[in-house]
TORSE-702316 format. One line per field, with one value per atom (N, C-alpha, C, O, CB): atom name; residue number from 1; x, y, z. Coordinates in Angstrom, 1 decimal, always signed. Glycine has a CB too. Layout:
REM TORSE-702316
site CA_...
pos NUM_...
x X_...
y Y_...
z Z_...
This chain:
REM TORSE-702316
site N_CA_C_O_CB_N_CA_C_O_CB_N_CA_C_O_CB_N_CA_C_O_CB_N_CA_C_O_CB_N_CA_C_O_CB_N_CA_C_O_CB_N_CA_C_O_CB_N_CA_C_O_CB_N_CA_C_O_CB_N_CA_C_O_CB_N_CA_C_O_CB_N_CA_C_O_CB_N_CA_C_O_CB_N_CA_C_O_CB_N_CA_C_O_CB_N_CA_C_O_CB_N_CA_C_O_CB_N_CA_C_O_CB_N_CA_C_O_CB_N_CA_C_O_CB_N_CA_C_O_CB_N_CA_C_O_CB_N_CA_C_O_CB_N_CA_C_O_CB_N_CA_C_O_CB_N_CA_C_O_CB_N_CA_C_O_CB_N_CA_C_O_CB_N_CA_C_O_CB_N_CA_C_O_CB_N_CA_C_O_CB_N_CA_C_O_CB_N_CA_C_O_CB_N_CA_C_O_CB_N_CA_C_O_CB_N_CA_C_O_CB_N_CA_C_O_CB_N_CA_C_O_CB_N_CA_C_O_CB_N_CA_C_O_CB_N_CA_C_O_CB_N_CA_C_O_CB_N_CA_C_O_CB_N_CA_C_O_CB_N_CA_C_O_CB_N_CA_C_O_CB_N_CA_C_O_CB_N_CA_C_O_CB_N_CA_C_O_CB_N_CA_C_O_CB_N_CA_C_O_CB_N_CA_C_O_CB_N_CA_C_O_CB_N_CA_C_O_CB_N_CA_C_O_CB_N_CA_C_O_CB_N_CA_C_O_CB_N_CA_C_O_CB_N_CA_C_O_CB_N_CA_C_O_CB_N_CA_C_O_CB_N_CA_C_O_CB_N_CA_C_O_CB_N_CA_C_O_CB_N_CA_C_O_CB_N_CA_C_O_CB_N_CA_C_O_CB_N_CA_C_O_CB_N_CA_C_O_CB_N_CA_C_O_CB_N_CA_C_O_CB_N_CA_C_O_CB_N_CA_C_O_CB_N_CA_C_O_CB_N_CA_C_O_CB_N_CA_C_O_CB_N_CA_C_O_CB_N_CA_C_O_CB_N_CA_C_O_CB_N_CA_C_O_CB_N_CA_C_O_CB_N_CA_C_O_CB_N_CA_C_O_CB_N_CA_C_O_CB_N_CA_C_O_CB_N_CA_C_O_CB_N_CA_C_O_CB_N_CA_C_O_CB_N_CA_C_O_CB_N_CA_C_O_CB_N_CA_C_O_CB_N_CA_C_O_CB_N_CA_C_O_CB_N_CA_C_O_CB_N_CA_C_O_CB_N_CA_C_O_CB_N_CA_C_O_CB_N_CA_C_O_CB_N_CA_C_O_CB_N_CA_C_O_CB_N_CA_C_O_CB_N_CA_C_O_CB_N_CA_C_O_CB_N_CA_C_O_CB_N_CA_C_O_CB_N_CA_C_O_CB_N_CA_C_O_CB_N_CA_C_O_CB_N_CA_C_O_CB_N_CA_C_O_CB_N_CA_C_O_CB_N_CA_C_O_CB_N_CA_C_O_CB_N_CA_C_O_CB
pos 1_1_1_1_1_2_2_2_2_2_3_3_3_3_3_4_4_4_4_4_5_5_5_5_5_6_6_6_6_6_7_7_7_7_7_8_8_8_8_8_9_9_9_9_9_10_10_10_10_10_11_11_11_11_11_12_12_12_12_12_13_13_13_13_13_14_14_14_14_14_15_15_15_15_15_16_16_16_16_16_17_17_17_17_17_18_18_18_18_18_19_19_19_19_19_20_20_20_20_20_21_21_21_21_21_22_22_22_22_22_23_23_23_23_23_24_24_24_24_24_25_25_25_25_25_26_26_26_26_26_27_27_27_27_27_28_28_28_28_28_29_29_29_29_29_30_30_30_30_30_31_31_31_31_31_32_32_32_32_32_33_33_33_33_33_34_34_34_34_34_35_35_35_35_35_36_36_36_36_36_37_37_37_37_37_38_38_38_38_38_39_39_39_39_39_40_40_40_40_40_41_41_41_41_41_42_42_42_42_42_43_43_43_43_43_44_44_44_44_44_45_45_45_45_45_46_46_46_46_46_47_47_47_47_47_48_48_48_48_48_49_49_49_49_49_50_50_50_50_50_51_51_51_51_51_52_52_52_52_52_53_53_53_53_53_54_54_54_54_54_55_55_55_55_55_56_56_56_56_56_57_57_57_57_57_58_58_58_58_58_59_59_59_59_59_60_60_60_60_60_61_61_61_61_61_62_62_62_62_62_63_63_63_63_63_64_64_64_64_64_65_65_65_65_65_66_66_66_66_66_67_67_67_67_67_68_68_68_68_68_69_69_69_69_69_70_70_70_70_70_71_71_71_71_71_72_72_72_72_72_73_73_73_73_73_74_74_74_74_74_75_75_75_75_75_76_76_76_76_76_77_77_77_77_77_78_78_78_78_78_79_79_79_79_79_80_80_80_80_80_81_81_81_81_81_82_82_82_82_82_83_83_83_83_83_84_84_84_84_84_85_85_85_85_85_86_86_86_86_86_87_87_87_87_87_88_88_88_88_88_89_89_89_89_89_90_90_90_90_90_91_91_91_91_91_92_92_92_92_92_93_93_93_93_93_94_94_94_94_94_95_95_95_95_95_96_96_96_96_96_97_97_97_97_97_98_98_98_98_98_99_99_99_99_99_100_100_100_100_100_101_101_101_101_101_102_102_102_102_102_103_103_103_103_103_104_104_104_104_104_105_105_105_105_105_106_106_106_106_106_107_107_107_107_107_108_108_108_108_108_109_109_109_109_109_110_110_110_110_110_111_111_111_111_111_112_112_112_112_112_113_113_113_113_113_114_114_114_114_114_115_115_115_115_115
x -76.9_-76.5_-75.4_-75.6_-77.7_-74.3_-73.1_-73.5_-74.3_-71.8_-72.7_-73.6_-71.8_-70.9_-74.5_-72.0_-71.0_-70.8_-71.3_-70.5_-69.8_-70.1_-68.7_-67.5_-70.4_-69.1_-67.5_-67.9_-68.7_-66.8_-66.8_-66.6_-65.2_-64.5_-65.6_-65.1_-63.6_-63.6_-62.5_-62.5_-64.8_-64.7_-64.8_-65.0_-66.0_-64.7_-64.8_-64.3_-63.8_-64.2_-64.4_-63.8_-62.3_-61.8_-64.6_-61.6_-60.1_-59.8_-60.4_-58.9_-58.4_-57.9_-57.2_-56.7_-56.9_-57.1_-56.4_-54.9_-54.4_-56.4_-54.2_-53.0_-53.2_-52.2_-52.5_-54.3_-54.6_-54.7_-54.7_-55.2_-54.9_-55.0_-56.4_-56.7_-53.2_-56.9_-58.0_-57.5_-56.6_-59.7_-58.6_-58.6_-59.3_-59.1_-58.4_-60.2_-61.3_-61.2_-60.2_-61.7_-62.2_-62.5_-63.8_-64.8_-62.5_-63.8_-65.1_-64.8_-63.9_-64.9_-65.9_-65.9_-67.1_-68.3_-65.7_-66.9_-67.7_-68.4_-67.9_-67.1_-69.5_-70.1_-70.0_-69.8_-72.0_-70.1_-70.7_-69.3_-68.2_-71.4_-69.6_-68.3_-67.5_-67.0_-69.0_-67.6_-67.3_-65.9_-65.4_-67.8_-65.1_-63.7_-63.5_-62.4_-63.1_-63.9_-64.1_-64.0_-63.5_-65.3_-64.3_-64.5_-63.1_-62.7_-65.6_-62.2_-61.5_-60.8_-60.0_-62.0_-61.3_-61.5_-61.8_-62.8_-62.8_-61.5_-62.4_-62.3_-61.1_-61.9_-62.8_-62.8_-63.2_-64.2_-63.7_-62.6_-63.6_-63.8_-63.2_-63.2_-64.6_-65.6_-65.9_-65.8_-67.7_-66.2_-66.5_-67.9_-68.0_-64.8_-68.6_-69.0_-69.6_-70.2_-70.4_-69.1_-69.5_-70.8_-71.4_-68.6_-71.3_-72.2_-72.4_-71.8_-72.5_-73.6_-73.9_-72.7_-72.9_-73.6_-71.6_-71.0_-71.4_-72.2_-70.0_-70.7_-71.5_-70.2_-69.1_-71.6_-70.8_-70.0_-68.5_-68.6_-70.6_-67.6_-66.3_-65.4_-65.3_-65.7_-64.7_-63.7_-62.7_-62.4_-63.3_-61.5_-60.3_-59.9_-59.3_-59.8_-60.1_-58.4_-59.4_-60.6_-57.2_-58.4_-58.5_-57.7_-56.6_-58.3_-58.0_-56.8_-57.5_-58.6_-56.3_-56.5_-57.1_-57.2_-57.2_-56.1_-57.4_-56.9_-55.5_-55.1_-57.9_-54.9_-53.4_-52.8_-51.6_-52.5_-53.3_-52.7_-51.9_-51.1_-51.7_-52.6_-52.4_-53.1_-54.2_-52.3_-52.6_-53.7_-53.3_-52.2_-53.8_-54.4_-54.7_-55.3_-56.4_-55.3_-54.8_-55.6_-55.7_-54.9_-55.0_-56.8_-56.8_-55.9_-55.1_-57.8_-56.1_-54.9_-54.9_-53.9_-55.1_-56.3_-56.2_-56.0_-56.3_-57.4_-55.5_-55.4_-54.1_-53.6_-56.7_-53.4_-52.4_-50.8_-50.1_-52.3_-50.7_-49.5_-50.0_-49.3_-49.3_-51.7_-51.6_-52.4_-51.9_-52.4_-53.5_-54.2_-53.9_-53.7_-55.6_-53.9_-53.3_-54.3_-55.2_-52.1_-54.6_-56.1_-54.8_-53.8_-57.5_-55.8_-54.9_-56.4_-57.6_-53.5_-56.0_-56.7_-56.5_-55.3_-56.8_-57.6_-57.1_-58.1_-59.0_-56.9_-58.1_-58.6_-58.9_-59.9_-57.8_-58.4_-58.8_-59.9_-60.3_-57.5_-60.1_-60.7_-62.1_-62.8_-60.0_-62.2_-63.0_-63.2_-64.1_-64.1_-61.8_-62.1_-60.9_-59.8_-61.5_-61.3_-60.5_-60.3_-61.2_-61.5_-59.2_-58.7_-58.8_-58.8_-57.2_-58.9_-58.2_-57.3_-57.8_-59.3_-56.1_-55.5_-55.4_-54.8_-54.7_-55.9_-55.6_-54.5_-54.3_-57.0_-53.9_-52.9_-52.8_-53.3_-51.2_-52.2_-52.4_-53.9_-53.9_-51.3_-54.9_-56.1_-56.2_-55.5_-56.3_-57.1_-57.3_-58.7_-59.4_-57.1_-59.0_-60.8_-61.2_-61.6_-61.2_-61.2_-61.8_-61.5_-61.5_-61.3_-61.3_-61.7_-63.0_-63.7_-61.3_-63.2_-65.0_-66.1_-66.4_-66.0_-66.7_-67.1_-68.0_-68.5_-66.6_-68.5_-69.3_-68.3_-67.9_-71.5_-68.0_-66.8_-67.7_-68.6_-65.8_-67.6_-68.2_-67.3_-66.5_-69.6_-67.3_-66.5_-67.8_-69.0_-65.9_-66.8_-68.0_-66.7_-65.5_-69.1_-67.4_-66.6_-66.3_-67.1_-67.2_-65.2_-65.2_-65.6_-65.5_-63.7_-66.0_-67.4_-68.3_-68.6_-68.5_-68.8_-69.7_-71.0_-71.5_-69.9_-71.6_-72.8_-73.6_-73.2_-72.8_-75.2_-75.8_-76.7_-77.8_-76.3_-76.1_-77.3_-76.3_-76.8_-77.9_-75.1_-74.1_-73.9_-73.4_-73.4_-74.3_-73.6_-74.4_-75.6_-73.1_-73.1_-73.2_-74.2_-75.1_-71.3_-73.6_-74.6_-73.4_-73.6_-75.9_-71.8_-70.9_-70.3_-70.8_-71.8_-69.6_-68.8_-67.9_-66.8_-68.0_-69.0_-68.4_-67.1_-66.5_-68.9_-66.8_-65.4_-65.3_-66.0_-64.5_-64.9_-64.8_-63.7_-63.2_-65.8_-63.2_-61.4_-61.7_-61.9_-60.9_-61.6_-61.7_-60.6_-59.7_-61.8_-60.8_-59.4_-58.8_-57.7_-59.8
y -12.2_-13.5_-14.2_-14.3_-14.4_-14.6_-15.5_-17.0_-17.6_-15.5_-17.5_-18.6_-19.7_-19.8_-18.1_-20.4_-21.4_-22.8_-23.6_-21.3_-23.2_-24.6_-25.5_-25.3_-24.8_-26.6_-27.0_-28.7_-29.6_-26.6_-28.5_-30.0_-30.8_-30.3_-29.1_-32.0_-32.6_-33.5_-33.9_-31.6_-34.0_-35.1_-36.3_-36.4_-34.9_-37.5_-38.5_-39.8_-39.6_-38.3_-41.0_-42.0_-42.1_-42.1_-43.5_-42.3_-42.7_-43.2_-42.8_-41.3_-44.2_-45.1_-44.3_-43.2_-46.2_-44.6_-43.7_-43.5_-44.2_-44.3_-42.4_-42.2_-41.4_-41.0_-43.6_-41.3_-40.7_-39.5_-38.8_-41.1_-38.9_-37.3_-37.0_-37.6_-36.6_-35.8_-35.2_-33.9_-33.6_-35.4_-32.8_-31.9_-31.1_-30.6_-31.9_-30.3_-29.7_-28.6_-27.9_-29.5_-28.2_-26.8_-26.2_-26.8_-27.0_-25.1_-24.3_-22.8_-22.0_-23.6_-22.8_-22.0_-21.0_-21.5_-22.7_-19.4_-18.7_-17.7_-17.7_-17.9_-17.2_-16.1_-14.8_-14.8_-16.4_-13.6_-12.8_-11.8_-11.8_-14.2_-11.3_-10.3_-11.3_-10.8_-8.3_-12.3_-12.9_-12.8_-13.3_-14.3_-12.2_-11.9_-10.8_-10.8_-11.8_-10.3_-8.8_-8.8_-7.8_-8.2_-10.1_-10.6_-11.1_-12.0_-12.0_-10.8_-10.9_-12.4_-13.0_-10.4_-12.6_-14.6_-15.3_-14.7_-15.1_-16.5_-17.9_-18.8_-18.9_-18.5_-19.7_-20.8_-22.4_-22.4_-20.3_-23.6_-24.7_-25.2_-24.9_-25.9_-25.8_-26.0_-27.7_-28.3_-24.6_-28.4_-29.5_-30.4_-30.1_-30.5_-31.2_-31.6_-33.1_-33.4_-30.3_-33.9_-35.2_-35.7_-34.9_-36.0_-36.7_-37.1_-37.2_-37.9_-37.6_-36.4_-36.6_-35.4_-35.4_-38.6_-34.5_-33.8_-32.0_-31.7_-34.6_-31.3_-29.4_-29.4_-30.0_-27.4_-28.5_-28.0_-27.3_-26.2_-27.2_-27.6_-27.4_-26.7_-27.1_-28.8_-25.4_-25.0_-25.6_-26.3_-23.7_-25.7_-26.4_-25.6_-24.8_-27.7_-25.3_-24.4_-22.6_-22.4_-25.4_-21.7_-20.0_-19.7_-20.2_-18.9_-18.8_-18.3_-16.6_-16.3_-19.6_-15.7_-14.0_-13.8_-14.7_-12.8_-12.1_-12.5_-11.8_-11.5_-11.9_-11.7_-11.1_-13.1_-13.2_-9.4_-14.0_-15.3_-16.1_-17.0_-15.0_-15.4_-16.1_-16.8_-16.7_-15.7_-17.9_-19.1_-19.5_-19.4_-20.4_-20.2_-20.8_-22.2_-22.3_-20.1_-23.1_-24.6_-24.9_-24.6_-25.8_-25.8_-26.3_-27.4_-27.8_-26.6_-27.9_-28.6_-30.2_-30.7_-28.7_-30.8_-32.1_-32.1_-33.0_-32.9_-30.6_-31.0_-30.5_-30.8_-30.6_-29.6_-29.0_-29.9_-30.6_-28.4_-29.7_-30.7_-30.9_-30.9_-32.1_-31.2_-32.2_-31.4_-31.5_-33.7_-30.7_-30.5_-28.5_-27.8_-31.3_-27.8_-26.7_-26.3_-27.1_-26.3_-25.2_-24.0_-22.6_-22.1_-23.0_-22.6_-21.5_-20.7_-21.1_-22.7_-20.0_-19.1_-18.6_-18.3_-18.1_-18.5_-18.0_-16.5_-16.7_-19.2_-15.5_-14.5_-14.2_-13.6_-13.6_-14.5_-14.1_-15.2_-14.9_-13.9_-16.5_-17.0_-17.7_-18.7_-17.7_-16.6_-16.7_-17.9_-18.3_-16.4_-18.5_-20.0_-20.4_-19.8_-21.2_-21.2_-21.3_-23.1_-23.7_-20.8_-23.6_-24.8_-25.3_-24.4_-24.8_-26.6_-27.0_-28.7_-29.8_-26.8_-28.6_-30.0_-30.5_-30.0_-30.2_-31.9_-32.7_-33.6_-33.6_-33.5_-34.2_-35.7_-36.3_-35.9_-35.3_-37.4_-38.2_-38.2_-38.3_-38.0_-38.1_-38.6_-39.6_-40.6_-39.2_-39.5_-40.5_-40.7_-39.9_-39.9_-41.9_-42.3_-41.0_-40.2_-43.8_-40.5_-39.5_-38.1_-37.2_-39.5_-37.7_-37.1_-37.0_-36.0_-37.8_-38.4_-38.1_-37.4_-37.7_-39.8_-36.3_-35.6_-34.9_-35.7_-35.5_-33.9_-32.8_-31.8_-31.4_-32.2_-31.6_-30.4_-28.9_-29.0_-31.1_-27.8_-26.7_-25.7_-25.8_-26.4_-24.9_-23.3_-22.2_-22.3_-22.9_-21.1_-20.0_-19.2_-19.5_-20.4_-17.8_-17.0_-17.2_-17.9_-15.5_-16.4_-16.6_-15.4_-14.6_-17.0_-14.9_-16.2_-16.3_-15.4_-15.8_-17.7_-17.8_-17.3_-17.2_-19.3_-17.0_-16.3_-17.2_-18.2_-15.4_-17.1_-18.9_-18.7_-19.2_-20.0_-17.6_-17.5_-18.3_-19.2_-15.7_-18.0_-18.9_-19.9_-20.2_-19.0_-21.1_-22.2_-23.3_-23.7_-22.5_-23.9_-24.6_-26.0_-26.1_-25.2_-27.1_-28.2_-28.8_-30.0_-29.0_-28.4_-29.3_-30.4_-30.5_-30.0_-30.9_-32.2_-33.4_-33.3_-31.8_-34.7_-35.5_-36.4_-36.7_-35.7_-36.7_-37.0_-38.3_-38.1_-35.9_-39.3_-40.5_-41.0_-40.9_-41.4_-41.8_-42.0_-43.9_-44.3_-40.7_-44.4_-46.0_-45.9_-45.2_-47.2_-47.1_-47.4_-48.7_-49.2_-47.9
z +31.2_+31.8_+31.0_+29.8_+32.0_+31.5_+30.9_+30.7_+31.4_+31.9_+29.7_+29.1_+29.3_+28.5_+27.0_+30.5_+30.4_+30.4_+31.2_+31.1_+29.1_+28.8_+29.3_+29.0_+27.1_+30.1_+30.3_+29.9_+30.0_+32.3_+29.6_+28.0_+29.0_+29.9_+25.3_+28.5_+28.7_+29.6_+30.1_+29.3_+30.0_+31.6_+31.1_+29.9_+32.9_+32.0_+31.5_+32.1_+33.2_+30.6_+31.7_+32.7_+32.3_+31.2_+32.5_+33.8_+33.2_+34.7_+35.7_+32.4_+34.6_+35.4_+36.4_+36.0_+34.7_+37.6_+38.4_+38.0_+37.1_+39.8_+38.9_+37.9_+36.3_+35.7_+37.6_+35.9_+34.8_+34.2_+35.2_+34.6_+33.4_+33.3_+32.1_+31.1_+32.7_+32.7_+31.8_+31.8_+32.6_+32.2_+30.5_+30.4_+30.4_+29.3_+30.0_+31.0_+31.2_+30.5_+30.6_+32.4_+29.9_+29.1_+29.4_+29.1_+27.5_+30.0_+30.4_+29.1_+29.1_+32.7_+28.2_+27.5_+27.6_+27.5_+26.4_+27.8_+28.3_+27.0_+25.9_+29.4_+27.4_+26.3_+27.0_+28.3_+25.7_+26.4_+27.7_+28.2_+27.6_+29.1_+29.4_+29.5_+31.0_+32.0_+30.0_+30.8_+32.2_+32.3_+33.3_+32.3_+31.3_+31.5_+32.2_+32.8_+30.3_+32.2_+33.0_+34.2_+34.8_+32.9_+34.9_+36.4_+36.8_+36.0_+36.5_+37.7_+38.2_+38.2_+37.5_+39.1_+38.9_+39.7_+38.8_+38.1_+40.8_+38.3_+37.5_+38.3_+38.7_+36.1_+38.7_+39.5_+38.8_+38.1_+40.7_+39.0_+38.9_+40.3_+41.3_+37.9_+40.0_+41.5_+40.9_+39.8_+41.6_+42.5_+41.7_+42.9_+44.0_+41.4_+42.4_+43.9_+43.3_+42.3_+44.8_+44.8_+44.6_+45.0_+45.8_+45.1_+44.6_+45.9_+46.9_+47.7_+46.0_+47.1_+48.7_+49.6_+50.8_+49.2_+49.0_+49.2_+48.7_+47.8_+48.8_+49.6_+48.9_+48.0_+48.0_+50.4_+46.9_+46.1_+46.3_+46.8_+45.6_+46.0_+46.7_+45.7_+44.5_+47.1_+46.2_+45.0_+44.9_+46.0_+44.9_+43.6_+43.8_+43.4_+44.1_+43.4_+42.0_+41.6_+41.3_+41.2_+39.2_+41.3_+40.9_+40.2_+40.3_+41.7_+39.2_+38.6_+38.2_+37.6_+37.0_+38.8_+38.4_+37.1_+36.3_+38.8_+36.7_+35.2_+35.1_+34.0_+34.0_+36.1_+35.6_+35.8_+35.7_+37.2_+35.9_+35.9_+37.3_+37.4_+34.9_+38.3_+39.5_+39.8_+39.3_+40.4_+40.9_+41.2_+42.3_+42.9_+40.1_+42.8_+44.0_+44.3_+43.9_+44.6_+44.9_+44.7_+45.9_+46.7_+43.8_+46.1_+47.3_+47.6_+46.8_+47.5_+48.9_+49.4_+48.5_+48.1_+51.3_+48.5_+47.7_+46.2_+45.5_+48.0_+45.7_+44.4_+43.9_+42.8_+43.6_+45.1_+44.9_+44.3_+45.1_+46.2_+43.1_+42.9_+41.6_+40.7_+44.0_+41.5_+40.5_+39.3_+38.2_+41.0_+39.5_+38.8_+38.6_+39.6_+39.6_+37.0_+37.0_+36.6_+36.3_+36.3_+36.5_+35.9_+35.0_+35.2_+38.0_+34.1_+33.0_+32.2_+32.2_+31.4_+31.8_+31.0_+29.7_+29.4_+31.7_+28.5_+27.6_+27.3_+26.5_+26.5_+27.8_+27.8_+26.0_+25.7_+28.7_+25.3_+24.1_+23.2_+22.1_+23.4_+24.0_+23.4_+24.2_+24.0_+22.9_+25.5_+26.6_+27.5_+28.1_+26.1_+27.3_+27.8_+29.4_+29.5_+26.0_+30.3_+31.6_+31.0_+30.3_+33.5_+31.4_+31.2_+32.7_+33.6_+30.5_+33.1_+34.0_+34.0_+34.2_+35.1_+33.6_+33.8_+34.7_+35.6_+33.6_+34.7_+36.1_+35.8_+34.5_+36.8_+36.3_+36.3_+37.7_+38.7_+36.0_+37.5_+38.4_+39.3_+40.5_+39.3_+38.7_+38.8_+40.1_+40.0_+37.6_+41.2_+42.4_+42.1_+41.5_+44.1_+42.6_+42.9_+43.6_+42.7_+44.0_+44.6_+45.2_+44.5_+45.3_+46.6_+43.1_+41.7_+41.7_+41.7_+40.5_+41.8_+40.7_+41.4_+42.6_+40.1_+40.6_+40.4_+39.9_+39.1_+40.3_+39.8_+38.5_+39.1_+40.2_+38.6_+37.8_+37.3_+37.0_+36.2_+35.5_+37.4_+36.9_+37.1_+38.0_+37.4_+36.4_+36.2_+36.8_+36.9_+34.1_+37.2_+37.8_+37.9_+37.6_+39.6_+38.4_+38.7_+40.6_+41.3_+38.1_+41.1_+42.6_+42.9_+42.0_+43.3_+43.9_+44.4_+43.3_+42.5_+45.9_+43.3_+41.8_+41.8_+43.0_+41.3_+41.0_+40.7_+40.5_+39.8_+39.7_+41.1_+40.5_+39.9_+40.0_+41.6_+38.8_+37.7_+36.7_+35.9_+37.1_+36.7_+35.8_+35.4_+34.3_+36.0_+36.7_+36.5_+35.8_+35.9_+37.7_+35.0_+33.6_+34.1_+34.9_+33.0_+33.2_+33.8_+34.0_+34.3_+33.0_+33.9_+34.6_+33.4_+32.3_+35.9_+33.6_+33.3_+34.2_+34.6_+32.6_+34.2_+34.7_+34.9_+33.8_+34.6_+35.7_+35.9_+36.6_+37.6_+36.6_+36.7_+37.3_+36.8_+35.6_+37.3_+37.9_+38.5_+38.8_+39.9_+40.8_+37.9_+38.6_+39.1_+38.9_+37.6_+40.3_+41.3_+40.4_+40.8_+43.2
């Protein structure tokens, strides 16, 4: 079983930027796909950004522009930067693989966007 920790969430003003760090144990590099996923209240869990491991990516449409996902394969870790930050951000932030495995997933990092 892969052991994932994602650090970096937090309160900040709209317009604002955070840094998310999902740091993995385990062979989860091996896996193609990395994904963060995020889900609000009372909302299903939703993916935003992918990134392969040859370094391609894919984001969804409300985050496209703002928010980048990168990888550091040698230190088992997926990044995701956000900027310009909106109220409709906040969040539980979690990393998984695509499609995610739900023996994996972390306990997340919160994120909230005051307006």
């Amino acid at each position: 079983q892969v052991r994932l920790v994602e650090s970096g969430g937090g309160l900040v003003q709209a317009g604002g930027s955070l840094r998310l760090s999902c740091a993995a144990s385990g062979s989860i590099f091996s896996i193609n796909r990395m994904g963060w996923y995020r889900q609000a209240p009372g909302k299903q869990r939703e993916l935003v950004a992918a990134i392969t491991s040859g370094g391609s990516t894919n984001y969804a449409d409300s985050v496209k522009g703002r928010f980048t996902i990168s990888r550091d394969n040698a230190k088992n870790t997926v990044y995701l930067q956000m900027n310009s930050l909106k109220p409709e951000d906040t969040a539980v932030y979690y990393c998984n693989s695509v499609p995610p495995r739900g023996s994996d997933w972390g306990q997340g990092t919160q994120v909230t966007v005051s307006s």
